[in-house]
C-alpha positions as CSV (number, residue, x, y, z in Angstrom):
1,X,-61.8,125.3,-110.3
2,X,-59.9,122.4,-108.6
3,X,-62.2,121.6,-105.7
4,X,-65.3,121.7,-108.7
5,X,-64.2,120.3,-111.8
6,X,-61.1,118.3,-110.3
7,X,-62.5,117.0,-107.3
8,X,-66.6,117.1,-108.0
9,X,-67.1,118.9,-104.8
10,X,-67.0,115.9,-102.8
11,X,-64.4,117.9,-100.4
12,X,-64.8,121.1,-98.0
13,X,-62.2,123.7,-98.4
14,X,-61.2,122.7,-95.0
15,X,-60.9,119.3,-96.0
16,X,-58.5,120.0,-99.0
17,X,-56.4,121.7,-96.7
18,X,-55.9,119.3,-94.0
19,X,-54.6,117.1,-96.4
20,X,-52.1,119.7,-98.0
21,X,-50.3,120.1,-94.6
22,X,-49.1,116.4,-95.0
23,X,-47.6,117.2,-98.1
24,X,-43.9,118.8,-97.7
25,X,-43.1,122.3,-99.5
26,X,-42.4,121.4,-102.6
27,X,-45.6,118.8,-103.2
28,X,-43.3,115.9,-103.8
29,X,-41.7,117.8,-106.5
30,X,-45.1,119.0,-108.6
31,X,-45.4,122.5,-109.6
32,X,-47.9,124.4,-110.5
33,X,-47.4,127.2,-113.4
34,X,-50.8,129.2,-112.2
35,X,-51.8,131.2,-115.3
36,X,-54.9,129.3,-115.6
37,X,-56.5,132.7,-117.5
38,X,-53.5,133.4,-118.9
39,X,-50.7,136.0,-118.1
40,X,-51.2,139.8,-116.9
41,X,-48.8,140.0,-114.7
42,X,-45.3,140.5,-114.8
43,X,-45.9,139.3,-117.9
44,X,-48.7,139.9,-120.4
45,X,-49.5,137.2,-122.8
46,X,-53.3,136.0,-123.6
47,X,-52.1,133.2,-124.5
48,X,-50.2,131.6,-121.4
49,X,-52.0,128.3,-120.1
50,X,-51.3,126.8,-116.7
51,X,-50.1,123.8,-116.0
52,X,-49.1,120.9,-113.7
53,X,-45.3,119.9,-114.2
54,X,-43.8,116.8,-112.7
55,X,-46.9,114.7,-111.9
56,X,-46.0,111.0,-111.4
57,X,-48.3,108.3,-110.3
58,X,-47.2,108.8,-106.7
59,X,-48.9,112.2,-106.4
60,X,-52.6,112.1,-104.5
61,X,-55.2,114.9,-105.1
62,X,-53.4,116.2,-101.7
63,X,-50.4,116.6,-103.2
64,X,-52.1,118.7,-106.7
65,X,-54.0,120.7,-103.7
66,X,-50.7,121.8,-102.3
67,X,-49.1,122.7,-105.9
68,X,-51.8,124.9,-107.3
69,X,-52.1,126.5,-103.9
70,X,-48.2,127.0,-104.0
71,X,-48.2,128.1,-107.5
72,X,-50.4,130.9,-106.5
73,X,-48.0,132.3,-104.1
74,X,-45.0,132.0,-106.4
75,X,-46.8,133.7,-109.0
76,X,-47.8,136.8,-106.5
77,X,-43.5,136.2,-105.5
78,X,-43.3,136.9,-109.0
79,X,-45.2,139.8,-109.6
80,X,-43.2,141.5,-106.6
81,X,-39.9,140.7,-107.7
82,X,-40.9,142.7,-111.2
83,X,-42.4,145.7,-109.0
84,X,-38.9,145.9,-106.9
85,X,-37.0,145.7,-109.8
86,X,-39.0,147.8,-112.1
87,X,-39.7,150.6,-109.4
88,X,-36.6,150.4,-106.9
89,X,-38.8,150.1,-104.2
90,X,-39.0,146.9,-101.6
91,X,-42.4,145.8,-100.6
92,X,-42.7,145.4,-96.9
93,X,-45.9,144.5,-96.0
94,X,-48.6,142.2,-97.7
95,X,-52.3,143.1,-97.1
96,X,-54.7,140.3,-97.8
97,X,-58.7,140.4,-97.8
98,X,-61.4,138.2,-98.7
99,X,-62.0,134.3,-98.8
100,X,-58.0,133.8,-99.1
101,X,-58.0,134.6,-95.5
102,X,-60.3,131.4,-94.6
103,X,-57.1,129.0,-95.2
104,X,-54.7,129.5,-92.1
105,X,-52.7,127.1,-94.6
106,X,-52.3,129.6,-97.5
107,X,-52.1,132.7,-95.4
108,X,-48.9,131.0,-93.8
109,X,-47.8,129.9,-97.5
110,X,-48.0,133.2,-99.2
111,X,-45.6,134.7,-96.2
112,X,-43.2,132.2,-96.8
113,X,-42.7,132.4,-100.2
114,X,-42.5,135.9,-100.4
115,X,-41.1,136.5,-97.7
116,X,-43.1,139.4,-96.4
117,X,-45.5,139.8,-93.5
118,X,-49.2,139.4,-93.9
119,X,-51.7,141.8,-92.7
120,X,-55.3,139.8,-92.7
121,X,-58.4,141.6,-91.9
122,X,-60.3,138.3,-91.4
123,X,-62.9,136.2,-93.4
124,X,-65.9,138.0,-92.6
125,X,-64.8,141.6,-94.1
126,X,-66.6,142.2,-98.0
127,X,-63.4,144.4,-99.2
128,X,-64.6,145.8,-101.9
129,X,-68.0,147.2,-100.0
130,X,-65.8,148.3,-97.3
131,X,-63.4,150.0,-99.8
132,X,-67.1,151.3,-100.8
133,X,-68.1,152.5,-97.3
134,X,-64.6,154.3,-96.4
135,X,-65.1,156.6,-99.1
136,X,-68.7,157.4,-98.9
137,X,-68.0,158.2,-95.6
138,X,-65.7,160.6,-96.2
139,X,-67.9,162.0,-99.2
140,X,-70.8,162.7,-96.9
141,X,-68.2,164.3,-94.0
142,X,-68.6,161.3,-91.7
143,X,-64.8,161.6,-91.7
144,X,-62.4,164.1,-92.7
145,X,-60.6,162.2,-95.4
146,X,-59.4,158.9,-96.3
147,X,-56.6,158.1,-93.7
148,X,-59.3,159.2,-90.9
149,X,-61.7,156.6,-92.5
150,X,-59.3,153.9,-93.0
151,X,-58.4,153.7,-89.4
152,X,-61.5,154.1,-87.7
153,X,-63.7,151.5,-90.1
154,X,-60.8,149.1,-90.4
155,X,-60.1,146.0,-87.4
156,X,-56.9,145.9,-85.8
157,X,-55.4,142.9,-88.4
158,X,-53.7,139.9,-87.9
159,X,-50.3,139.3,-88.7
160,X,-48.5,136.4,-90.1
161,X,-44.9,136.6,-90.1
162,X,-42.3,134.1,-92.3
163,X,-41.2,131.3,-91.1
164,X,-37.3,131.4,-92.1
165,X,-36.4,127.7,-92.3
166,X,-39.9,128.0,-94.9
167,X,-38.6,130.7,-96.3
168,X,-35.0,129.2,-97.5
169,X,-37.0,125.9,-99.0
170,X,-39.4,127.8,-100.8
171,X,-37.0,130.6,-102.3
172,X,-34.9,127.2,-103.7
173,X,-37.9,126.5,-105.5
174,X,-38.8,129.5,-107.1
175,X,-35.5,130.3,-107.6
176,X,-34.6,126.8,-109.1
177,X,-37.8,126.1,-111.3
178,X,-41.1,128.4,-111.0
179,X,-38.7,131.6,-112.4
180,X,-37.9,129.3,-115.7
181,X,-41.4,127.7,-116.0
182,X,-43.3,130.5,-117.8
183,X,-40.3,131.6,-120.2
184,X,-39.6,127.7,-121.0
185,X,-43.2,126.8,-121.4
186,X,-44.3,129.7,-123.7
187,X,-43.7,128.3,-127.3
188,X,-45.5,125.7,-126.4
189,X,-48.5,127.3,-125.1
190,X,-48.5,129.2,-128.0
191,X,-48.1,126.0,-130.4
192,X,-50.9,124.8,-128.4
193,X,-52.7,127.9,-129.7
194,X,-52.0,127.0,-133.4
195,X,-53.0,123.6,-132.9
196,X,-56.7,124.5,-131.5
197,X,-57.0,126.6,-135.0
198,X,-56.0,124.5,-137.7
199,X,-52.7,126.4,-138.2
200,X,-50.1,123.4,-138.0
201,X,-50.4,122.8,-141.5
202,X,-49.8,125.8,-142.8
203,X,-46.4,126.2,-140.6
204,X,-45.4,122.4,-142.1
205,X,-45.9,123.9,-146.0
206,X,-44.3,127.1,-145.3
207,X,-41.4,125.1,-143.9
208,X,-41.4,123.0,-147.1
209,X,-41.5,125.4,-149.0
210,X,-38.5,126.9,-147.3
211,X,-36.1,123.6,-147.8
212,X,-37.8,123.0,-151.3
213,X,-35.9,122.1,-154.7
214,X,-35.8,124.6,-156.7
215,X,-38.8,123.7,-159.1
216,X,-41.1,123.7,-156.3
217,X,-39.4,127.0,-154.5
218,X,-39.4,128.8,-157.9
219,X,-43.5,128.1,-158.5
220,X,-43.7,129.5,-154.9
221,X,-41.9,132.9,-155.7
222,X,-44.4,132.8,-159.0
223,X,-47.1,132.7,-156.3
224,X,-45.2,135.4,-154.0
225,X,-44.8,137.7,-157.2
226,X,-48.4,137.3,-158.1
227,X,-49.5,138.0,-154.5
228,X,-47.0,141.0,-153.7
229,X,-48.4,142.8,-157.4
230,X,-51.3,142.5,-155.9
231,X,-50.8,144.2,-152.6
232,X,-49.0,147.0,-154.1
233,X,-51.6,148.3,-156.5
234,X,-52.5,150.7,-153.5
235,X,-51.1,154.5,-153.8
236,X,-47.4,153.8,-152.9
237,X,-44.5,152.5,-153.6
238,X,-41.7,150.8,-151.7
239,X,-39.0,153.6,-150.9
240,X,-35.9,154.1,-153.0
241,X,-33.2,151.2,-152.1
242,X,-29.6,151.7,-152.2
243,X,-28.4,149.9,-155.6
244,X,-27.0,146.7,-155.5
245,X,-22.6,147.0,-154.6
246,X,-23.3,150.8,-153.3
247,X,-23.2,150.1,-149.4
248,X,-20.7,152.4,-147.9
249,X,-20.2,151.8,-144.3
250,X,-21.4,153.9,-141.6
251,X,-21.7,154.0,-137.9
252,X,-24.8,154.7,-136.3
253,X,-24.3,155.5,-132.7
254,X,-27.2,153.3,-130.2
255,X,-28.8,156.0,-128.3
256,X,-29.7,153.1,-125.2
257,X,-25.9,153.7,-124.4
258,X,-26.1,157.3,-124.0
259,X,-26.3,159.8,-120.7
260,X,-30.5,159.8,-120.7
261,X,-30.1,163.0,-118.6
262,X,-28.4,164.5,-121.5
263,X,-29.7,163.3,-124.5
264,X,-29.7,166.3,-126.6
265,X,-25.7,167.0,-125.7
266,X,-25.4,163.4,-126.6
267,X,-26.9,163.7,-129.9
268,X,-25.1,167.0,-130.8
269,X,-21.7,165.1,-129.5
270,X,-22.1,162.4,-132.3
271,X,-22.9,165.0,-134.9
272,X,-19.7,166.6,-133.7
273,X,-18.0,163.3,-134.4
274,X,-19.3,163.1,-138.2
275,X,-22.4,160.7,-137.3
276,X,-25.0,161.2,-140.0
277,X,-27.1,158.2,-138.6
278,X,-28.5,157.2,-135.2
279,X,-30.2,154.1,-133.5
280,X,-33.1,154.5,-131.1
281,X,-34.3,151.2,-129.2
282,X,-37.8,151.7,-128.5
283,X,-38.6,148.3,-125.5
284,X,-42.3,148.4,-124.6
285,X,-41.5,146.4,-121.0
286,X,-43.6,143.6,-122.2
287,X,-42.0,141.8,-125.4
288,X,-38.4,141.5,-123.5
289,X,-40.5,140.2,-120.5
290,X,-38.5,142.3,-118.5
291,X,-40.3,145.4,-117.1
292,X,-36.6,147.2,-116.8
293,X,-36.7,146.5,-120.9
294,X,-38.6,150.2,-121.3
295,X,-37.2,153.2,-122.9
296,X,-39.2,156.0,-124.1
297,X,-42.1,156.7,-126.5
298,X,-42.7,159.0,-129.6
299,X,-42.5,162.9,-127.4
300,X,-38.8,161.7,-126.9
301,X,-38.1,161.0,-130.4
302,X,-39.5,164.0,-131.4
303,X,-37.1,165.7,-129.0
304,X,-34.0,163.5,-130.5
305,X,-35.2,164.5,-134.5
306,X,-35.6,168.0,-133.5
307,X,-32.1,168.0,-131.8
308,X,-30.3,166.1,-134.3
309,X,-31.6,168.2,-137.2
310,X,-31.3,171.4,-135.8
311,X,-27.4,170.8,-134.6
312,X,-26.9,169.1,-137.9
313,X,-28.1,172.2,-139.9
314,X,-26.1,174.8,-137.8
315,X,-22.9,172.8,-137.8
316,X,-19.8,174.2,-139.8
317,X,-19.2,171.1,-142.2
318,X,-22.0,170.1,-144.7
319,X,-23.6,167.3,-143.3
320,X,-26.6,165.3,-144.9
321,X,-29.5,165.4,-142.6
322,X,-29.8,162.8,-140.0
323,X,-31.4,159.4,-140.2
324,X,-33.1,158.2,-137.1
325,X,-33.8,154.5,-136.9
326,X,-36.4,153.4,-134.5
327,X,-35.9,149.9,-133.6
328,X,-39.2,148.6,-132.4
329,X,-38.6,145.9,-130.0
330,X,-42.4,145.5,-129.2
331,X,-45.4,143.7,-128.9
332,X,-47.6,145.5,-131.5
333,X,-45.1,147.0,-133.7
334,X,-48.4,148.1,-135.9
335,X,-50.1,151.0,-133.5
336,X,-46.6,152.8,-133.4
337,X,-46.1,153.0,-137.3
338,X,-48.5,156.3,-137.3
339,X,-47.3,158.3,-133.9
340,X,-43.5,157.6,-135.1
341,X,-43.9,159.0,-138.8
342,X,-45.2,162.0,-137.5
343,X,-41.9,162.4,-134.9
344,X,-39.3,162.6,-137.6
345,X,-38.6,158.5,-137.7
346,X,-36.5,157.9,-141.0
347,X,-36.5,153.9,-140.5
348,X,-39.1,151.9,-138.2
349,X,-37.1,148.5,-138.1
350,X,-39.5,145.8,-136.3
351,X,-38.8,143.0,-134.6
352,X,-39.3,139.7,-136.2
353,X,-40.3,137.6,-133.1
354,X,-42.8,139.7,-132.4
355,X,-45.2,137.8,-134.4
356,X,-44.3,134.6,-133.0
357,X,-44.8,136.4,-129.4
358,X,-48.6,136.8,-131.0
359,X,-48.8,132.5,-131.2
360,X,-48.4,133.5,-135.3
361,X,-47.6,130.5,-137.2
362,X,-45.0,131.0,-140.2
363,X,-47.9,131.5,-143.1
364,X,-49.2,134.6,-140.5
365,X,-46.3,135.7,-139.9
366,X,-45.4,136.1,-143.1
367,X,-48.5,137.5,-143.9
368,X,-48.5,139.9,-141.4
369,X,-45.2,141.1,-141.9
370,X,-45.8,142.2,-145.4
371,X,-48.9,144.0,-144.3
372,X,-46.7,145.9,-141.4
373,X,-43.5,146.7,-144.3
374,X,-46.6,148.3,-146.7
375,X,-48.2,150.2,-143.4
376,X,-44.2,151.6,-143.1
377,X,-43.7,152.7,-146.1
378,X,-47.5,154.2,-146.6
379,X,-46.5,156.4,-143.7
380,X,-43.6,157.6,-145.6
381,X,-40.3,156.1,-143.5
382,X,-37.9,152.9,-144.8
383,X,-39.0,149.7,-143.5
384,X,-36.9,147.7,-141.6
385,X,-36.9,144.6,-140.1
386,X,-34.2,143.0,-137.4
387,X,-33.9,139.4,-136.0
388,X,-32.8,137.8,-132.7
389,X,-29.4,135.7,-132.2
390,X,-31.4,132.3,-132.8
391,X,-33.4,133.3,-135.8
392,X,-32.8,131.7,-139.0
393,X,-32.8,134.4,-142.3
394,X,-34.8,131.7,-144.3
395,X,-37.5,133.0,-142.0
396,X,-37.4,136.6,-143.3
397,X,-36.9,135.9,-146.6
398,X,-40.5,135.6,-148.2
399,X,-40.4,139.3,-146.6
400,X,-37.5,140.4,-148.0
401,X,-38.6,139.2,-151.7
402,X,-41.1,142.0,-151.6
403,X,-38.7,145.0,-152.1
404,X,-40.1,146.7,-149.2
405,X,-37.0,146.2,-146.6
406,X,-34.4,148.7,-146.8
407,X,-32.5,147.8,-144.0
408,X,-32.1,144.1,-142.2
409,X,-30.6,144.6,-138.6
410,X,-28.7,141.2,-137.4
411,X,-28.6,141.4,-133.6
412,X,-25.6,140.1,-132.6
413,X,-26.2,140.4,-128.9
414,X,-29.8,139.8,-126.5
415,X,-32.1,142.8,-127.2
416,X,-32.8,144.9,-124.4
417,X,-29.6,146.1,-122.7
418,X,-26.2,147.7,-123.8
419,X,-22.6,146.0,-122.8
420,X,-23.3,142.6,-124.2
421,X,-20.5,140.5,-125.9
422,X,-20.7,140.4,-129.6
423,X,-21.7,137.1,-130.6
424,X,-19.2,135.1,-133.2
425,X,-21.7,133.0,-134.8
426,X,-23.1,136.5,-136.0
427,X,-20.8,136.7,-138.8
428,X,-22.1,133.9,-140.8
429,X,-25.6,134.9,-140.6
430,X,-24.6,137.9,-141.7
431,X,-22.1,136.6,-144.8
432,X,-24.8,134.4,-145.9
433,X,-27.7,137.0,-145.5
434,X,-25.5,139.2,-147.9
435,X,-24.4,136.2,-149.8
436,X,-28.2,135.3,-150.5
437,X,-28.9,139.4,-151.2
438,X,-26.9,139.8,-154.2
439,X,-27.4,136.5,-155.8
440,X,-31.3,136.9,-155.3
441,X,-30.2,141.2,-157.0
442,X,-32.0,142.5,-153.8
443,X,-31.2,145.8,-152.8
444,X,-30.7,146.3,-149.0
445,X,-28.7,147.4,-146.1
446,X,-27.5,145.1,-143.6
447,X,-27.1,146.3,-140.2
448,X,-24.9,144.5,-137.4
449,X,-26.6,145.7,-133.8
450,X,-24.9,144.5,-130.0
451,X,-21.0,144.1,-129.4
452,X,-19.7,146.0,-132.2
453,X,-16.3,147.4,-130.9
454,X,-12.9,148.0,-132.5
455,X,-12.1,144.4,-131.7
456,X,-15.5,143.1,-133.8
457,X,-15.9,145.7,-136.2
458,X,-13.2,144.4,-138.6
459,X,-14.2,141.2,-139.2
460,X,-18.7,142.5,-139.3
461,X,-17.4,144.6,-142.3
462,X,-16.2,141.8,-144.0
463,X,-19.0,139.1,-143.2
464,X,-21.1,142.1,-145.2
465,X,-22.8,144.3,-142.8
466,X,-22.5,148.2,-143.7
467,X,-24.4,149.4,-141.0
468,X,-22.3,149.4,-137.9
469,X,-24.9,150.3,-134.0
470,X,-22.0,150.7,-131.5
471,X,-23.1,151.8,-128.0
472,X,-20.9,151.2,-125.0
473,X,-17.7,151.2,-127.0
474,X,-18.6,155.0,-128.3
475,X,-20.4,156.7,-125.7
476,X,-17.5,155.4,-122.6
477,X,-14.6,155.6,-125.5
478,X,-11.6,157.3,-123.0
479,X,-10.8,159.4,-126.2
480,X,-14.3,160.5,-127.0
481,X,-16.9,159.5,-129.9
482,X,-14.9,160.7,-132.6
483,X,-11.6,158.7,-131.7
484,X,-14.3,156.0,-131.7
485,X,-16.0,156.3,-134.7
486,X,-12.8,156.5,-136.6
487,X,-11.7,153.0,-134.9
488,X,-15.0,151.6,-136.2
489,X,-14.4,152.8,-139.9
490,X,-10.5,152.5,-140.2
């Protein structure tokens, strides 16, 4: 791309890289953020661009050489570190094949910046036909099997080792600014997205329409009343709500903070304790960009429903039957709405910032989300819908308007992993989420999720949440769950 469209072919390969040894690691301070095609890897997202950051007027075509050349290797850095992490495993050696291996320059690059030694089998080796030829040759008994194959068809290679004082400089750099590029750049990309199709206008009314007087927000609900009558002539109805100044408050134990090993014990443990409701953080790996992020899918809820209702039915006290809420921190929340009714999910809470993961402006969000909350309760379980720390309620409240939510979770904490400080800014979101509920005579839980300890849980009650997801301090409680549940009610 850059030697054609960039440079009009009026350099060799060769060339280009001649030039990019007389540019120090770094390029001068340009980076290149390589996802050209977009993201697959660690991260997926169609919508990732690439980019050149910190080009000043000093930089030659050398220097832009060097940086996309660099970016590639800090992107390959990048998808090991997630492998390492995600698998426990280190990476020792790097095998490389193809026309890479025709730049001495970038062969020496990528072992620097990751750090790893390079096997090359040289320039003149067609990889994929040799993959090809290995295993035809085994298939018609050339060679016994694969290994035999592998080392009689395959050349000694070459190995390029990393060059320490490289090595420190260039781990600086990823460390220090390609590791924050892709994360920091993404809501741009992705306003970039709604820019290219006519969507920017329709984010600027919604967000009118949000900070509105009154006259203009009231012929907008007109609109929203007309529009949600009309979505709900279909052959269901939203679910039955609690009425308005009935919220008792209950603890739902977080299931992320629980012995995996054990899960069923676990589950039977909190029934044992008096818990009558339980949270279950379903991570996909890929909307927490994190590939640690990643729980489990619907055959372990069905194993946690099962549980629960069976130890709930055989226990001594009357106990209503349990409520499992799945909170669906993932990309598609829509192609899980079907496999999770049919697991024994009570409440299939989404996560707002999906959409906006999906380059949705406000109007499509909005849009979509009422089309997901009628999909929910089509399929027979409460709808529910939770926000991160930096999300603003006015966002969810076109949603909300539509009856269909029983249940908003306020995340107090990150999504994504348990023993997190409870955030204090929490507590006015919440107060004016409940605030805004019972002037507006809506009829819905609220649900505090992240830090909620005996220290927290206090002052959540009284900002207006009823719904109190406690992890950590239950589950490693020294005096057990039920010591810990009563804490969180008293």
């Amino acid at each position: 791309w850059a030697k054609h469209k960039l440079f009009d072919d009026r350099f060799s390969y060769q060339e280009m890289d001649e030039l990019a040894t007389q540019i120090p690691q770094g390029s001068d301070g340009l980076m290149a953020l390589e996802t050209f095609q977009g993201s697959r890897t660690p991260v997926t997202d169609p919508l990732a661009r690439g980019g050149l950051i910190g080009l000043t007027l000093s930089h030659t075509k050398a220097h832009i050489w060097r940086a996309l050349m660099e970016g590639v290797c800090f992107g390959t850095r990048a998808c090991l570190d997630a492998l390492e992490r995600a698998t426990g495993q280190e990476c020792e050696t790097i095998t490389l094949a193809g026309g890479i291996t025709r730049s001495d320059l970038w062969l020496q690059m990528h072992a620097d910046v990751t750090n790893k030694p390079i096997q090359v089998y040289g320039p003149d080796h067609n990889a994929p036909l040799l993959g090809c030829a290995i295993l035809a040759s085994v298939g018609i008994g050339i060679h016994p099997n694969i290994e035999t194959a592998v080392r009689a068809m395959l050349p000694k290679p070459e190995i390029i080792r990393p060059n320490p004082q490289a090595v420190a400089e260039y781990d600086r750099i990823y460390r220090k600014v390609y590791s924050n590029l892709a994360s920091h750049l993404r809501p741009i990309f992705h306003s970039i997205h709604g820019i290219l199709h006519n969507e920017e206008n329709n984010t600027e009314l919604v967000e009118e329409i949000e900070e509105a007087p009154s006259n203009v927000a009231s012929k907008q609900d007109n609109a929203d009343k007309t529009r949600t009558a009309s979505t709900q002539t279909q052959s269901f109805e939203p679910p039955a709500q609690s009425s308005p100044g009935s919220y008792q408050t209950t603890v739902s134990p977080s299931l992320l903070a629980c012995d995996f090993g054990n899960i069923r014990q676990e589950v039977e443990r909190c029934i044992d304790a008096g818990a009558t409701r339980f949270h279950v953080d379903i991570f996909d790996g890929v909307s927490l960009n994190s590939p640690i992020a990643f729980t489990f899918g619907p055959d372990m809820v069905r194993v946690i429903a099962k549980a629960a209702h069976r130890h709930a039915a055989a226990a001594t006290t009357t106990l209503p039957p349990p409520t499992l809420d799945l909170h669906m921190c993932v990309l598609d929340p829509e192609r899980f709405v079907e496999p999770m009714a049919l697991v024994g999910a009570s409440t299939f809470i989404f996560q707002w910032e999906c959409f906006a993961q999906q380059a949705m402006t406000l109007l499509r969000r909005k849009k979509a989300s009422i089309a997901l909350a009628e999909s929910i309760v089509k399929h027979k379980m409460k709808c529910g819908v939770s926000i991160n720390p930096q999300t603003s309620i006015k966002e969810i409240k076109p949603l909300l308007k539509t009856g269909l939510v029983s249940v908003v979770d306020v995340l107090a904490v990150k999504p994504g992993f348990g023993g997190q400080p409870f955030q204090p800014q929490t507590l006015e979101k919440i107060k004016y989420l409940r605030e805004w509920r019972d002037r507006k005579g809506l009829a819905f839980d609220i649900m505090v999720d992240g830090g909620v300890s005996n220290e927290t849980a206090e002052s959540v009650k009284e900002a207006g949440a009823n719904i109190l997801v406690s992890g950590s301090f239950l589950f490693k409680h020294p005096q057990g769950i039920t010591a810990a549940m009563k804490e969180l009610v008293a």
